[in-house]
VEXNULUM-69023 format. One record per residue (C-alpha): residue in three letters; x, y, z. Coordinates in Angstrom, 1 decimal, padded with zeros to 4 digits. Each point is the difference from the previous one (the first is absolute). Last residue first. Example, Ala and Ser with C-alpha at 12.3 -4.5 7.8 and 13.67 -1.06 7.14 Angstrom:
REM residues 2
R|vodren|east|north|up
R|SER|013.7|-001.1|007.1
R|ALA|-001.4|-003.4|000.7
END
This chain:
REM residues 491
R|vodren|east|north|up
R|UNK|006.2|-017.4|-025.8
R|UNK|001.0|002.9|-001.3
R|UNK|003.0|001.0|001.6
R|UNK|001.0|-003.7|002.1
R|UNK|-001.5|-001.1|002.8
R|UNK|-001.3|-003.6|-001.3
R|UNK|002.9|-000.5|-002.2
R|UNK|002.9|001.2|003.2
R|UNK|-001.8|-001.6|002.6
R|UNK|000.0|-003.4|-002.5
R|UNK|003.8|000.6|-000.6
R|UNK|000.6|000.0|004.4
R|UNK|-002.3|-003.1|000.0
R|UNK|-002.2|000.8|003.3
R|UNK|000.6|000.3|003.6
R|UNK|002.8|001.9|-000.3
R|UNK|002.0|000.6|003.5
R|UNK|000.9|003.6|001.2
R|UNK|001.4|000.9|002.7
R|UNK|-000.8|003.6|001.4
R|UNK|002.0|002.9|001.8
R|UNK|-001.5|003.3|001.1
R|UNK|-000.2|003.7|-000.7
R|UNK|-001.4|001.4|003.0
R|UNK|-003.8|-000.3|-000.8
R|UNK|-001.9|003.0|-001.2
R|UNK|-003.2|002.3|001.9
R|UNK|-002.6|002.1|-001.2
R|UNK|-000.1|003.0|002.4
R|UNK|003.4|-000.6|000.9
R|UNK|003.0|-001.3|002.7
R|UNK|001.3|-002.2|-002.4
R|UNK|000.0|-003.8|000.2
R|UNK|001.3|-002.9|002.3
R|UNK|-002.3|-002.3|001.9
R|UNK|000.3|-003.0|-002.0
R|UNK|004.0|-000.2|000.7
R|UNK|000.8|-002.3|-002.6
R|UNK|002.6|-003.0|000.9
R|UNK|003.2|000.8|-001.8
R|UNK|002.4|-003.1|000.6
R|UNK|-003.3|-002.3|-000.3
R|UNK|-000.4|001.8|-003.2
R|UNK|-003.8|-000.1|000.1
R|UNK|-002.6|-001.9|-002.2
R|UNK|-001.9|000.4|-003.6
R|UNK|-001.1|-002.5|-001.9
R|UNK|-000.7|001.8|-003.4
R|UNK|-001.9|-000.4|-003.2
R|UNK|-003.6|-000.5|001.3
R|UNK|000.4|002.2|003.0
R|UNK|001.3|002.6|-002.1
R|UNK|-003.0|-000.2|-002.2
R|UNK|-002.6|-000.1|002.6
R|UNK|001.0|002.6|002.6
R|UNK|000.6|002.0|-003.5
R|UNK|-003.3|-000.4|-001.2
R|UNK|-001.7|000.4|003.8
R|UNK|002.2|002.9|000.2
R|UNK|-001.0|002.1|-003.0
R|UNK|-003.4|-001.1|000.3
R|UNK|-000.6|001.6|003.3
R|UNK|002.2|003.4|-001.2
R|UNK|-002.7|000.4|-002.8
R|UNK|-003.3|-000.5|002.2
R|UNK|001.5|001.9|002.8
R|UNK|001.2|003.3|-002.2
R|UNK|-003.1|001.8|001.4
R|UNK|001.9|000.2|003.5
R|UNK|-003.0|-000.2|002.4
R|UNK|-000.7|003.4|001.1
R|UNK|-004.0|-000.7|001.0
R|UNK|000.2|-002.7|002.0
R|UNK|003.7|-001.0|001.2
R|UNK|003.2|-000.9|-001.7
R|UNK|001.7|-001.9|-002.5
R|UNK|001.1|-003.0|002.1
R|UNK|-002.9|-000.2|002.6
R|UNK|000.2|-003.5|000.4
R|UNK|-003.0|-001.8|-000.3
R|UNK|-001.7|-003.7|001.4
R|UNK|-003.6|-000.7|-000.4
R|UNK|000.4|-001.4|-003.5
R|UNK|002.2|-002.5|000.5
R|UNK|002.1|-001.7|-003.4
R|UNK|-000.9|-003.3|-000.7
R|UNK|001.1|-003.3|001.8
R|UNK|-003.1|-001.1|001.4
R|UNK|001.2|000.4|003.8
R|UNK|000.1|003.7|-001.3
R|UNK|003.8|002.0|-001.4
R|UNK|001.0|003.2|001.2
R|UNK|001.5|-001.2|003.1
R|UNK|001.8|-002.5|-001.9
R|UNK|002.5|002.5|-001.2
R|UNK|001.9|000.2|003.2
R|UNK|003.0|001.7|000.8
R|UNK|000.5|000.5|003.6
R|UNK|000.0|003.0|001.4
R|UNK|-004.3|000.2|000.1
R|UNK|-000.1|-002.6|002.6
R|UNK|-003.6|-000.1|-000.6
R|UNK|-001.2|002.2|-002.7
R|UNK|-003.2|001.3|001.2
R|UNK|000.8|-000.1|003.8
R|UNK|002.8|000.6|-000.1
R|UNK|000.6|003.4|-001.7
R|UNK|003.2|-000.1|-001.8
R|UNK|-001.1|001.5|-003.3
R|UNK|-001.8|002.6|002.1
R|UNK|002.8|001.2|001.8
R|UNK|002.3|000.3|-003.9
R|UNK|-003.1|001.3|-001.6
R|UNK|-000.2|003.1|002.4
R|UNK|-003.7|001.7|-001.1
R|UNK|000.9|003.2|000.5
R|UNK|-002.8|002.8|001.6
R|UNK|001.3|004.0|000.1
R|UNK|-002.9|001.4|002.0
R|UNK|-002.2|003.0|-001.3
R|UNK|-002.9|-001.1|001.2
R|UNK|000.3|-001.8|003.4
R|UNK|000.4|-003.8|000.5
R|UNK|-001.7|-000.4|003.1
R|UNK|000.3|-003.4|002.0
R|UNK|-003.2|-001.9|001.5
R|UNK|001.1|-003.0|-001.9
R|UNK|000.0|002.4|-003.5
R|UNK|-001.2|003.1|-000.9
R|UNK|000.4|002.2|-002.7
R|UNK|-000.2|003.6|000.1
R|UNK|000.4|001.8|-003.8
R|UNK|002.2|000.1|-002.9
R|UNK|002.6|-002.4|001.9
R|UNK|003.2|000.4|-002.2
R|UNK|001.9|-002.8|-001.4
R|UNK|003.8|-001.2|-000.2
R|UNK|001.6|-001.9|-001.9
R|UNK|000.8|-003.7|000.9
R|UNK|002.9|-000.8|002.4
R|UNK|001.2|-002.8|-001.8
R|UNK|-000.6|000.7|-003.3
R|UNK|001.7|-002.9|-001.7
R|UNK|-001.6|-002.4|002.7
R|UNK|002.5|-002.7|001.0
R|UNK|-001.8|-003.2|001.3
R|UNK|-003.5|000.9|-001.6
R|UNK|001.0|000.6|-003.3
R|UNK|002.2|-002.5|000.3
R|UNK|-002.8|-002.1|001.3
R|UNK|-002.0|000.9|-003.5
R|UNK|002.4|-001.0|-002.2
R|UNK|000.4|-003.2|001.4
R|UNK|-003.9|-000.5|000.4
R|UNK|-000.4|000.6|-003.9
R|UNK|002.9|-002.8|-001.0
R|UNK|-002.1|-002.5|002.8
R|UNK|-003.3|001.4|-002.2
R|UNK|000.7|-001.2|-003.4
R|UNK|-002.2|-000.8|-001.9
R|UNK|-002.0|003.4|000.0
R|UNK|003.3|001.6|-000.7
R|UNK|000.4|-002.3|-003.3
R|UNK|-001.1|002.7|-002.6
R|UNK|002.8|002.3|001.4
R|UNK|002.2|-001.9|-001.3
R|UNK|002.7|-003.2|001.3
R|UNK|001.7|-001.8|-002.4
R|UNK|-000.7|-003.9|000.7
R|UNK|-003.3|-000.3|002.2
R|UNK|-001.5|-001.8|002.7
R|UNK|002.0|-002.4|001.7
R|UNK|003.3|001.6|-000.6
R|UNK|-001.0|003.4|001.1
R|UNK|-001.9|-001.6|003.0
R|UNK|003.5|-001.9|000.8
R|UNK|001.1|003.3|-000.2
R|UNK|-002.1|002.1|002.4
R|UNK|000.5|-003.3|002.6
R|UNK|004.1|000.8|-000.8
R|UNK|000.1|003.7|001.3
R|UNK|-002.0|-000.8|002.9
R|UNK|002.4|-002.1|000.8
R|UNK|003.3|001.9|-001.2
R|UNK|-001.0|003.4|002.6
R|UNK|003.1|001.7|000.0
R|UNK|000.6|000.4|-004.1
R|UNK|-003.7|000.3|-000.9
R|UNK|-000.7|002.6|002.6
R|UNK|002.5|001.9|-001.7
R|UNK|-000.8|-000.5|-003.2
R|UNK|-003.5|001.3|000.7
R|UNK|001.7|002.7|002.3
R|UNK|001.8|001.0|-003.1
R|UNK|-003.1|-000.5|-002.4
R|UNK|-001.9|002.8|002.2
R|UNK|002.5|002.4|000.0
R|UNK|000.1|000.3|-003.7
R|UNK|-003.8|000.0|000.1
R|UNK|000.1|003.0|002.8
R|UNK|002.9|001.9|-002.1
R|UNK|-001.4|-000.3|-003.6
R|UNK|-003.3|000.6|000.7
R|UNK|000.7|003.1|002.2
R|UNK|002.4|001.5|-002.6
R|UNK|-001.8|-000.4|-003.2
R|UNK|-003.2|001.0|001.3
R|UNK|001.2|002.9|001.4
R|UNK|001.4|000.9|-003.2
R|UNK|-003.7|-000.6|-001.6
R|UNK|-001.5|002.0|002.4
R|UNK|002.6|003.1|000.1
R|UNK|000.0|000.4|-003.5
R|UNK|-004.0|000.2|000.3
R|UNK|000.6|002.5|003.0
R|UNK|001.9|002.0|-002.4
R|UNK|-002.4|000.0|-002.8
R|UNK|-003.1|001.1|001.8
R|UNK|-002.8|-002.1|001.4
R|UNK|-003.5|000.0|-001.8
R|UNK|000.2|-003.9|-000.7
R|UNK|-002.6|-000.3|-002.8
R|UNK|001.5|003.3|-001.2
R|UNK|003.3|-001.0|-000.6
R|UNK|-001.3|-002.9|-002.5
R|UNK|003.1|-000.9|-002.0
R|UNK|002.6|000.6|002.6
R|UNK|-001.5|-002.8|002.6
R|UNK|000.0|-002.4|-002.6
R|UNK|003.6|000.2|-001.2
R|UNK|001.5|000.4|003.2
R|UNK|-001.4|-003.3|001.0
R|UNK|001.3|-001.7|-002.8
R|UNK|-001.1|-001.6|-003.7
R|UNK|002.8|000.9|-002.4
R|UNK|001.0|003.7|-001.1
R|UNK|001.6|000.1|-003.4
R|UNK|-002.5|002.4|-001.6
R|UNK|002.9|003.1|000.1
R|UNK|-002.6|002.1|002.0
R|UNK|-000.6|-003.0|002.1
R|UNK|003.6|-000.7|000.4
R|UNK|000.9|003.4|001.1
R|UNK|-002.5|000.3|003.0
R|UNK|001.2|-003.4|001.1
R|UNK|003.5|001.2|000.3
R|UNK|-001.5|002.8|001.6
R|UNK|-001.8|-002.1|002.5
R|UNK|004.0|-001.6|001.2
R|UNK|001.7|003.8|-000.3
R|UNK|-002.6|001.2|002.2
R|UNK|000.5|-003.0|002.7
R|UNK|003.6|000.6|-000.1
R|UNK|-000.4|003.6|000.4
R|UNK|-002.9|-000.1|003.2
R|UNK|002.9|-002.5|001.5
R|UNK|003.0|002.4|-000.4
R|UNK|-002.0|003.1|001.0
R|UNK|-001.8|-001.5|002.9
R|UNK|003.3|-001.3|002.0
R|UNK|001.7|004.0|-000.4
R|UNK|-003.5|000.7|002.0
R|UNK|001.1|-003.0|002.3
R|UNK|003.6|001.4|000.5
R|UNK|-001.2|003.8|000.6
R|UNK|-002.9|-000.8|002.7
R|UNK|002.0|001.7|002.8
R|UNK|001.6|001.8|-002.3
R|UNK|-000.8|003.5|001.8
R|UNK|-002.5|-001.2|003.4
R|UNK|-003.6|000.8|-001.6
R|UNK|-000.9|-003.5|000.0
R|UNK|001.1|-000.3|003.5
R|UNK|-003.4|001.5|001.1
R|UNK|-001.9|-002.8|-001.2
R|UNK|001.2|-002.0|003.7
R|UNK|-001.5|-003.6|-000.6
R|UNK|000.3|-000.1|-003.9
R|UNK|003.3|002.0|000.1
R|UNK|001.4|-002.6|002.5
R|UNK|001.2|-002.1|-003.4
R|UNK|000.4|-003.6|000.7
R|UNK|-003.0|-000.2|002.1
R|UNK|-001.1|-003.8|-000.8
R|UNK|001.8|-000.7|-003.5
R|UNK|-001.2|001.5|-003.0
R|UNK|003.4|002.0|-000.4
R|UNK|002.1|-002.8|-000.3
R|UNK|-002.3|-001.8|-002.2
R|UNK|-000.3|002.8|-002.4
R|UNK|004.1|000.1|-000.4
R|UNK|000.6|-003.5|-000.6
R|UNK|-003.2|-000.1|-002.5
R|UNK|002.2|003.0|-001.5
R|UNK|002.5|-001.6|-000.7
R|UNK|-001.1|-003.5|-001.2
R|UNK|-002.3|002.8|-002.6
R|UNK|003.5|000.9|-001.0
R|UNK|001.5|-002.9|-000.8
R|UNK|-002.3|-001.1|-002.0
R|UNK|-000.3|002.7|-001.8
R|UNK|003.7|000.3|-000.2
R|UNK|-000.5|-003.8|-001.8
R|UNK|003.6|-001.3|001.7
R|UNK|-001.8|-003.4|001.0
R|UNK|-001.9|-000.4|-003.2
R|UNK|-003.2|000.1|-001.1
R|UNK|-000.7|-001.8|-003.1
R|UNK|-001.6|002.3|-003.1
R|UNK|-004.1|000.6|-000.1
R|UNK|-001.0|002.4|002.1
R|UNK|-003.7|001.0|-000.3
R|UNK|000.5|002.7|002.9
R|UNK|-002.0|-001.4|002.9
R|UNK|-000.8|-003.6|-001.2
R|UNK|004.0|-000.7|-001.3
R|UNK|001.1|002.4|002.8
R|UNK|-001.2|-002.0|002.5
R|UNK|000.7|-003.6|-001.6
R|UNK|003.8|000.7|-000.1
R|UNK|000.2|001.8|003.3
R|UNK|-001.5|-002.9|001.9
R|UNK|002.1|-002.3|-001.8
R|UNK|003.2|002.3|000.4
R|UNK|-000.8|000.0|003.6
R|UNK|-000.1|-003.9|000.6
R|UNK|003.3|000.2|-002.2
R|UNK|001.6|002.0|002.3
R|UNK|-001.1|-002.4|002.6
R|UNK|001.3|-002.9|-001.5
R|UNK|003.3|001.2|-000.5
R|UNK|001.8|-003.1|001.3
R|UNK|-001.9|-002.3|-002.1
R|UNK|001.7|001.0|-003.2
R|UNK|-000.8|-002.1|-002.8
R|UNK|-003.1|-001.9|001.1
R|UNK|-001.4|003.0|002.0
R|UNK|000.0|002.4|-003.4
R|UNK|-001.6|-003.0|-001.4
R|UNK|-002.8|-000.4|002.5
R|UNK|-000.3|004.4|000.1
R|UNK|-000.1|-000.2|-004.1
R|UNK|-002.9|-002.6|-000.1
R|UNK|-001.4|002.5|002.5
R|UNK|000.3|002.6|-002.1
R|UNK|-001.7|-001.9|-002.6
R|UNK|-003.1|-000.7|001.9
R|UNK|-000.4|002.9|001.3
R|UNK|-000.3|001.5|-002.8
R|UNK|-002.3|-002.7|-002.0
R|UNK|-002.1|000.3|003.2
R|UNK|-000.5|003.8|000.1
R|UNK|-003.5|-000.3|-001.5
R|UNK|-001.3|-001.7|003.2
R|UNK|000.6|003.2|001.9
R|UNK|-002.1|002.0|-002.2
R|UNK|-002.9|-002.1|001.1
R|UNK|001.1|000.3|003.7
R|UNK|000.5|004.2|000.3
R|UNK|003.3|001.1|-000.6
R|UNK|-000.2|001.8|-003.1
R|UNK|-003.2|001.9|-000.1
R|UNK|-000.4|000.0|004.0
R|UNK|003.2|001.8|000.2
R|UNK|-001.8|003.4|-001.8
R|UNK|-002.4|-000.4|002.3
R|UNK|002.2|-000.3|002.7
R|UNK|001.0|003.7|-000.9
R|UNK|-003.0|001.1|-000.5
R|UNK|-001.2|-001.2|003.6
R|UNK|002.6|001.4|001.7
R|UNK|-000.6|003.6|-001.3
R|UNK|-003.4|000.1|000.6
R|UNK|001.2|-001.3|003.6
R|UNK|001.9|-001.6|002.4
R|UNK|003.2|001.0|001.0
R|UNK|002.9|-001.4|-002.9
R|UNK|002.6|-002.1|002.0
R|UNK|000.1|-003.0|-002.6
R|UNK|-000.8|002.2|-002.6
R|UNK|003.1|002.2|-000.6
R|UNK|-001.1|003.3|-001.4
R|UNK|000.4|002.8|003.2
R|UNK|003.3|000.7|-001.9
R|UNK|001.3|-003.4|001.4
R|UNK|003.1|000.6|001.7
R|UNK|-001.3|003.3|001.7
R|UNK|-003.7|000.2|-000.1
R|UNK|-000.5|-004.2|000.2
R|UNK|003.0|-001.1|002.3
R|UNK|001.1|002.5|001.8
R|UNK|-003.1|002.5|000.6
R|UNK|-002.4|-003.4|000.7
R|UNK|-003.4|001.1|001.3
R|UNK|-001.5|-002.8|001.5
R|UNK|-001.4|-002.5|-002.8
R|UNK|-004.2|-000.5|-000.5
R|UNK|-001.8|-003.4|-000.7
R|UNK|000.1|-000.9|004.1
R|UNK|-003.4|001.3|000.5
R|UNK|-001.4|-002.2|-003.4
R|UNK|002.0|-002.9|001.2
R|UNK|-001.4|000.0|003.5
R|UNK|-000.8|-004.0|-000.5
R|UNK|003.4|-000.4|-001.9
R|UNK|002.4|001.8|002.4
R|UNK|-002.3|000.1|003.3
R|UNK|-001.4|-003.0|000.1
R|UNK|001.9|-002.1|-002.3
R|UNK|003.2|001.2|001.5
R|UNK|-001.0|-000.6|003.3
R|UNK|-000.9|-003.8|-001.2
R|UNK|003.5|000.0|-001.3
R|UNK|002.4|001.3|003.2
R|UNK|002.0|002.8|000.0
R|UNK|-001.8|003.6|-000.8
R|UNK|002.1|002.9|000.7
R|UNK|-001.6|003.4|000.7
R|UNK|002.3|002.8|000.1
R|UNK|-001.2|003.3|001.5
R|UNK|001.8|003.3|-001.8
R|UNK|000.1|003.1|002.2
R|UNK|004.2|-000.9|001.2
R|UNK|-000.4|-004.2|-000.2
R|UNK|-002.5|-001.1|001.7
R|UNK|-000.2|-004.1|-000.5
R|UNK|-003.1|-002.2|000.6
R|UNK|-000.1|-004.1|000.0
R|UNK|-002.3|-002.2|-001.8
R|UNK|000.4|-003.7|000.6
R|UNK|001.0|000.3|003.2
R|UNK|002.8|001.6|001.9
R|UNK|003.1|-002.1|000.6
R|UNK|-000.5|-002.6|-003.0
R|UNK|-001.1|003.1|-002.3
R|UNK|003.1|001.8|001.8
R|UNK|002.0|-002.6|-001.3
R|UNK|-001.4|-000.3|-003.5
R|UNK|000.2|004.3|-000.2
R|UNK|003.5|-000.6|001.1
R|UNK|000.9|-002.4|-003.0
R|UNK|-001.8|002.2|-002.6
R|UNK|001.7|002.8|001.5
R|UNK|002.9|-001.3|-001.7
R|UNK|003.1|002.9|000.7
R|UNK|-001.0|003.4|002.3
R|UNK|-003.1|-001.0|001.2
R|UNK|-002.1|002.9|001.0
R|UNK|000.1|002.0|002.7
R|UNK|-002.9|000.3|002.6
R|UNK|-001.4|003.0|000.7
R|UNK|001.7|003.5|-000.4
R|UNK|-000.8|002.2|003.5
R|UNK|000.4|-002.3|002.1
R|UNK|000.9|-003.7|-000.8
R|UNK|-002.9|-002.4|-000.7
R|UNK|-000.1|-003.7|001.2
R|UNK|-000.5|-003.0|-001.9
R|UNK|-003.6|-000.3|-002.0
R|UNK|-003.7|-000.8|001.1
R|UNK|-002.3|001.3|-002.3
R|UNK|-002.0|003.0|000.4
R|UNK|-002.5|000.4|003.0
R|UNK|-003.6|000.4|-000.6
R|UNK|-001.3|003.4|001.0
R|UNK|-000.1|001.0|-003.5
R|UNK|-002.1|-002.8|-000.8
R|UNK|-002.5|001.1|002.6
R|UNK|-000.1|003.7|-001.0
R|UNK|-000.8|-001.2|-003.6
R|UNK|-002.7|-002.1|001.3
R|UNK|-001.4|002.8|001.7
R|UNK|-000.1|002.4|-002.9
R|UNK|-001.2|-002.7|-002.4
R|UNK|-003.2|-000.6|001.9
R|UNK|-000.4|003.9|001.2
R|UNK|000.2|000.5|-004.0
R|UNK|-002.8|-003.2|-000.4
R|UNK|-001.9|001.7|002.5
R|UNK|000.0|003.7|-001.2
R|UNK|-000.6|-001.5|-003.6
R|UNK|-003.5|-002.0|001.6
R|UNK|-000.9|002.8|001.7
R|UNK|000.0|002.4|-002.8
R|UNK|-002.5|-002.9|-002.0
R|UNK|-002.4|-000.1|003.1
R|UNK|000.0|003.9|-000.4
R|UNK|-000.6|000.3|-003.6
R|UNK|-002.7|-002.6|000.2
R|UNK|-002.0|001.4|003.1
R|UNK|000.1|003.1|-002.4
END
């Protein structure tokens, strides 16, 4: 009996325990923020709320608080913040807010990137783990390899579309894992074309309260309210449809090749998910590679074109250390890695991040993140936080390199996410750029029009963002005809 009761007393005081520390926390005050307007909160950005979020980082801390209608915005700004509560908290921060624009409307409830977390979730980045994950990622070498043979001769004969070429790269190598695709992609593909489309679309909508249905739910039941993004769904869920059925038809014909598509539809059960959110895996996919890679060689080019020192120490490396760059030469070449890396860094492709739902209380410096709080990690604020990238505007690929001269492995840049919803397709966009980074770098000195100076700050107003078309000068740095041998079909 004595037993029973010491055990009873034990429970009562660990529940008393967890009762008054519960209290506590939700005494703590939220995170600073600017001031709220009676009766609906702060308003959101209109245009780059990346840029305001970095100001009000600056104005407010490193984490800063927004109320928008019932919905409490919690922006993270700085990088040690962002380890502590995005990475550290990863397993609270796992879950998305409720998205009826983006993921029920656009999306059909099937688009991974803003799944909720879940049985659901985790089948579906199961089914990503098989052909994204880093030992399938080496297998895409020859690939990527050849399209970006193609992307340095593309360059070579018309340098003033580089950035549609960066995009027909990523698109080329995408569909080639994802659907087995074997035949050039051109410019005027409509699958090309669509997919651009519709990346257009999607990042519009993903951007910070772009659609007041997801802060006031009620307006979903206004009549066509939701009309253009439903009409949205039906064109993307049919292009994606039409790209597995393809598939679907070659394995019944025995013609299918080696692809993503292929492996997922020949053991449905291992994967337990039906055939529409399949379609909508592998077309998502497809879009999100080729728009974040495609924007990632831009800005690569970019940073190239404005920033001719650091552009020159990577190729006096390159000339030092190998002839054709591959990817069995990274190791050798850190300066070429650093490169990429800063531009990364110096214009994040996701520059707002997407954002995260707090599963449950989480403190931080005496501040209360509540449950249920929309949390975004803002790449563009913590990019430029000072004190671990001193002067973060400037352009500096050193930063990533040790007094030795290899790459630093205390330094990171939160590129592709935070904790638990990093983007799966890392280990295959990473090697994309470093292999283009490398070749271009290699074939090309690239500079400015002095009559056309780049404006470095110029690109859409989206979820994944795209430079203003810009001008660049080309100079070869190598044999025009030995460009040509060493990058031609093939070779």
């Amino acid at each position: 009996m004595a037993i029973i009761i010491a055990c009873a007393l034990v429970v009562l005081a660990s529940l008393w325990i967890v009762k008054q520390r519960y209290q506590a926390a939700r005494r703590l005050p939220l995170p600073p923020g600017p001031p709220r307007r009676w009766p609906l909160g702060n308003t959101m950005p209109k245009s780059y709320a990346p840029f305001q979020f970095a100001r009000w980082t600056e104005q407010y801390g490193p984490v800063f608080s927004l109320k928008q209608g019932h919905r409490l915005f919690v922006i993270i700004g700085r990088h040690q913040a962002a380890v502590d509560i995005m990475e550290n908290e990863g397993v609270n921060l796992a879950d998305r807010p409720r998205s009826i624009a983006v993921q029920e409307t656009l999306s059909g409830g099937l688009r991974v990137v803003v799944e909720g977390s879940g049985e659901k979730l985790r089948r579906m980045r199961r089914v990503l783990h098989a052909g994204l994950q880093p030992k399938v990622a080496v297998t895409y070498e020859p690939i990527q390899t050849k399209h970006a043979k193609n992307l340095v001769l593309d360059i070579l004969n018309n340098p003033k579309n580089h950035q549609r070429h960066a995009f027909r790269y990523s698109a080329s190598v995408v569909l080639s894992f994802t659907y087995g695709k074997t035949t050039p992609t051109f410019y005027t593909d409509p699958e090309v074309v669509d997919i651009n489309r519709f990346s257009v679309r999607f990042g519009q909508s993903m951007k910070p309260g772009a659609y007041l249905v997801d802060t006031y739910p009620i307006l979903r039941f206004v009549p066509g309210y939701l009309s253009q993004l439903k009409a949205w769904h039906q064109e993307e869920y049919a292009l994606f449809k039409r790209q597995m059925d393809a598939v679907r038809l070659q394995m019944r014909e025995g013609t299918a090749g080696p692809s993503f598509t292929r492996l997922v539809l020949e053991h449905p059960k291992q994967y337990q998910l039906e055939d529409k959110a399949l379609e909508y895996i592998a077309g998502g996919m497809f879009g999100a590679g080729t728009d974040t890679t495609a924007s990632s060689i831009t800005f690569m080019i970019m940073a190239a074109a404005v920033h001719i020192d650091a552009q020159a120490r990577a190729q006096q490396e390159l000339d030092n250390v190998v002839g054709l760059p591959t990817f069995a030469d990274q190791e050798m070449l850190p300066q070429v890695t650093a490169f990429m890396l800063e531009s990364m860094r110096w214009r994040p492709v996701a520059l707002a991040g997407f954002e995260h739902r707090a599963t449950k209380d989480i403190i931080w410096n005496n501040y209360l993140i509540p449950a249920g709080a929309t949390v975004i990690g803002s790449h563009w604020a913590i990019a430029n936080d000072p004190e671990v990238f001193p002067e973060p505007h400037k352009f500096n690929p050193q930063r990533w390199i040790d007094d030795a001269g290899r790459l630093r492995t205390d330094l990171r840049f939160f590129a592709f996410g935070f904790g638990r919803r990093l983007c799966p397709g890392q280990h295959v966009a990473n090697r994309s750029v470093f292999l283009t980074t490398a070749l271009i770098l290699w074939a090309f000195r690239l500079s400015e029009n002095p009559t056309a100076k780049i404006d470095t700050l110029a690109f859409s107003d989206t979820a994944i963002i795209h430079a203003t078309p810009f001008e660049i000068c080309l100079e070869k740095r190598i044999d025009e005809n030995l460009i040509r041998e060493l990058c031609a079909p093939g070779e």
